[in-house]
N, C-alpha and C positions, 0 to 999 in steps of 0.2 A: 414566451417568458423564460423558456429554460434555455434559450442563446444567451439573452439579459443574464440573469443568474450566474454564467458560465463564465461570461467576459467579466464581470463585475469581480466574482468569486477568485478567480483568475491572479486580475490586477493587487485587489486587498491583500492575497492572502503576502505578499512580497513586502508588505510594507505593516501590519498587524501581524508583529513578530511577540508582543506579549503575552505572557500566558495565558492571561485571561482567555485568548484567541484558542489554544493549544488546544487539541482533542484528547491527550491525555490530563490535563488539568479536570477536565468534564470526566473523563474515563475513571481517574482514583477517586473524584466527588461519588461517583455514581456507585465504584467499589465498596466506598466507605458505608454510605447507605444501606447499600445490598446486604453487608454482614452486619447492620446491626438489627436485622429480622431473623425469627426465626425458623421460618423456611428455609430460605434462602443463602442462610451463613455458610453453609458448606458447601456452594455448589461446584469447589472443584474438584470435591470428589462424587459426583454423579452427573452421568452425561446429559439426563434428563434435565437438573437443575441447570448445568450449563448452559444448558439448549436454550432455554427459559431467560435466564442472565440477559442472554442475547437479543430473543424478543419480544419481551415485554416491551422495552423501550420504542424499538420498530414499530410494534404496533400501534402503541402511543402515538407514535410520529405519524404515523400512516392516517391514524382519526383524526386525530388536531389538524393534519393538516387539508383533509376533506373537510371539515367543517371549515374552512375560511372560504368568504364568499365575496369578499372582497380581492378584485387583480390584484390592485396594490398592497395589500394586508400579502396575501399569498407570497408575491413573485421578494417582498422584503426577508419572511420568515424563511424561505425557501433558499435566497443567498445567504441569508447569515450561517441556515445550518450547514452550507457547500462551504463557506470560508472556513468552518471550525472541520470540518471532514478533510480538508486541502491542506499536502501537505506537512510538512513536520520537520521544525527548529531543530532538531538534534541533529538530525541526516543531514541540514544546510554547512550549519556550524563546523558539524565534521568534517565535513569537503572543506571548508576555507581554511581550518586546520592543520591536516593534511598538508594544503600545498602552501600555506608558511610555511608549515614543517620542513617540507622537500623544498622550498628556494632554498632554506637556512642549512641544506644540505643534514638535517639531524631525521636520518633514517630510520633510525628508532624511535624515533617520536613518529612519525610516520605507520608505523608498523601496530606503533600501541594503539595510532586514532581506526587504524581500521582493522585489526581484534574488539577492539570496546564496540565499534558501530555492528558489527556483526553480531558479538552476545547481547544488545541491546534491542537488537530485533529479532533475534532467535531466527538465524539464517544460517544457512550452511559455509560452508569453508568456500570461499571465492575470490578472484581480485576484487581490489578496491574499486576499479571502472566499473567492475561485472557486478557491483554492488552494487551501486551508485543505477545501473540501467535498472535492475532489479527494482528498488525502491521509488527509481520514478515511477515505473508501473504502478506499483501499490498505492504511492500516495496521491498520483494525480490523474494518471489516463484511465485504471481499473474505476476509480470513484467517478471519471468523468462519467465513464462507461452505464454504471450502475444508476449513475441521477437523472439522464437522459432517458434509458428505459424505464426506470423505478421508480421516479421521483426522490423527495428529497429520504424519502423511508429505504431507496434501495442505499443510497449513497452511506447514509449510516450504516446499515447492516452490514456494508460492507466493512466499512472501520471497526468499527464492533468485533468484529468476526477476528480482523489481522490482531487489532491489538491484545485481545486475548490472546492468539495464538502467541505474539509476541512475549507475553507476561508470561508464558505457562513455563519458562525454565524457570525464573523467580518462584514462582508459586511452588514447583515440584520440590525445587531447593532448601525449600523454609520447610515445608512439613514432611520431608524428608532426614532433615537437622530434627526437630523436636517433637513428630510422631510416630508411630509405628510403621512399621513394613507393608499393614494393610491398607493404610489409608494412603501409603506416598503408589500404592497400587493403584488404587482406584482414581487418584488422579494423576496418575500418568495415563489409564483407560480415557480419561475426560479428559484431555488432551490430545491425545491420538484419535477423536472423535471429532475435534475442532478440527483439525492439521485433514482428517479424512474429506471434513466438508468444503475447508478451503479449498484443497486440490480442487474438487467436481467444482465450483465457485469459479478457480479460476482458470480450468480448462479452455472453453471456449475465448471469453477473452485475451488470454494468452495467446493462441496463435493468430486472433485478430489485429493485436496490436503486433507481434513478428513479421505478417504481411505489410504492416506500415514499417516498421524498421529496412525492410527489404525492399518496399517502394521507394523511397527515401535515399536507398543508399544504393551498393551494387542489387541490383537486381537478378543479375547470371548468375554471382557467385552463391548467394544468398535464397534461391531457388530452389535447389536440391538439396539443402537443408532443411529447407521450410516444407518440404514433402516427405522429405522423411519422418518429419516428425507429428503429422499430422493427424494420422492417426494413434500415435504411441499413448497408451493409456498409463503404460506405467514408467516413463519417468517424470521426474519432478516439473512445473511451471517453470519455475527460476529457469534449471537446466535449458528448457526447451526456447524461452525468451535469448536466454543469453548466447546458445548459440549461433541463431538466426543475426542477432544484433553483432559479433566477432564478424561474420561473415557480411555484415552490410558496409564496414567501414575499414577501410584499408590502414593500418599502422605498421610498422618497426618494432621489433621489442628492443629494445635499450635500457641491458642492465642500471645503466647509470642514469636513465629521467623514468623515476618512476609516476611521472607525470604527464607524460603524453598519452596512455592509456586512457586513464581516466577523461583528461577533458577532450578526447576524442570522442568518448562515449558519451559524454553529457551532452555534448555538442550535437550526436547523432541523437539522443531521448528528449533536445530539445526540437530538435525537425519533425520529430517521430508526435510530441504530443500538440505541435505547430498541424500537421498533416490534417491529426483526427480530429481538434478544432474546426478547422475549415470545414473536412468532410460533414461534421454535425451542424455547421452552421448551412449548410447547402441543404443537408434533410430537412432542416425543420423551414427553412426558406420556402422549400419546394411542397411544401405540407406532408410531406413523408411522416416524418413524425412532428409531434408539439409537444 
């Protein structure tokens, strides 16, 4: 059932562009909730309550969805929650943006859609390509990743997890602006606790899906990068993704298309999440995994 769910989840999510669909529309419903308890109101400043934020809801998912004992009941509840986890209207929009921007030759429009995409997901300074491989990762081969071993409870956790981190410069911003010095403390602590769990999160799948970038593309060149980096505990995911993926795909840099980058690389994170598709649909074929 979780090929079903994957292919289904897959196709919908490309054409259930409405919010309704969105995981941040569920994410600020569920924020808005969250603060109007009194536990729970401040959990960004304590790492514990953070922690909490994140899985309550997982675990919820994780029972709800052991209790369905119906295939069909399940494998439905199961895509719907992979379509809302799949994913994310801004990062599409952007890209298509972008490159009106750059046919229309307005370079500074260009420049703005990919500083906005960047402080939007709380990512480090990168190219626009090197963005774009970045956030395939996150939004669709990492969640593949986690729904296939996790079910549909790892796949959320996952989302859960990014989009917090994502939110946490907004968050710092605001009660930073109108509270004290100890509280924009404590949650930069509870922050830097999120950002610590994502890394170990998404270490290993990190270089699992670089080995598809490097299968996919050159593989010689692409090798001894992906070795060096393999046991590196301390640099960034992003980093370590993005420069296996530079090395699988052969381009030009030309000051003047600032466009061949990017859909070089999309081109290559769409082979790359084409690859682990298959691959998972082979395990679970083979009863490897279900």
């Amino acid at each position: 059932m979780s090929l079903i769910s994957l292919l289904i989840a897959l196709i919908a999510e490309r054409y259930l562009s409405s919010s309704t669909w969105q995981f941040n529309t569920f994410y600020q419903r569920y924020i808005a909730a969250i603060k109007k308890t009194k536990l729970l109101a401040d959990f960004q400043q304590s790492t514990i309550l953070n922690y909490a934020v994140i899985f309550i809801p997982v675990i919820g998912c994780y029972f709800l969805m052991s209790q369905i004992d119906n295939a069909l009941l399940y494998l439905i509840a199961s895509t719907l929650i992979l379509i809302v986890c799949f994913g994310c209207m801004k990062t599409r929009d952007a890209y298509k943006s972008y490159l009106v921007s750059a046919f229309k030759g307005e370079m500074t429009s260009c420049e703005l859609h990919h500083m906005q995409l960047q402080q939007d997901k709380n990512i480090a300074n990168m190219g626009f390509g090197q963005t774009l491989v970045w956030l395939n990762y996150r939004y669709f081969i990492a969640v593949m990743l986690f729904f296939v071993v996790f079910g549909p409870a790892g796949a959320l956790f996952y989302r859960l997890l990014t989009v917090m981190n994502e939110c946490s410069n907004n968050e710092e911003q605001a009660i930073g602006d109108e509270e004290s010095e100890v509280k924009e403390e404590t949650v930069n602590e509870a922050c830097f606790a999120n950002q610590q769990l994502l890394f170990w999160v998404d270490w290993l799948p990190v270089r699992l899906v670089a080995f598809g970038y490097m299968f996919v593309g050159h593989f010689s060149k692409a090798m001894p990068v992906w070795l060096e980096n393999l046991f590196e505990f301390d640099k960034a995911p992003s980093k370590v993704l993005i420069s296996v993926a530079e090395k699988s795909e052969d381009f030009m840099v030309d000051a003047d298309d600032c466009t061949l980058e990017p859909c070089l690389l999309v081109k290559l994170a769409k082979r790359t999440l084409l690859l682990f598709l298959v691959v998972i649909s082979l395990l679970i074929l083979t009863g490897i995994i279900t």
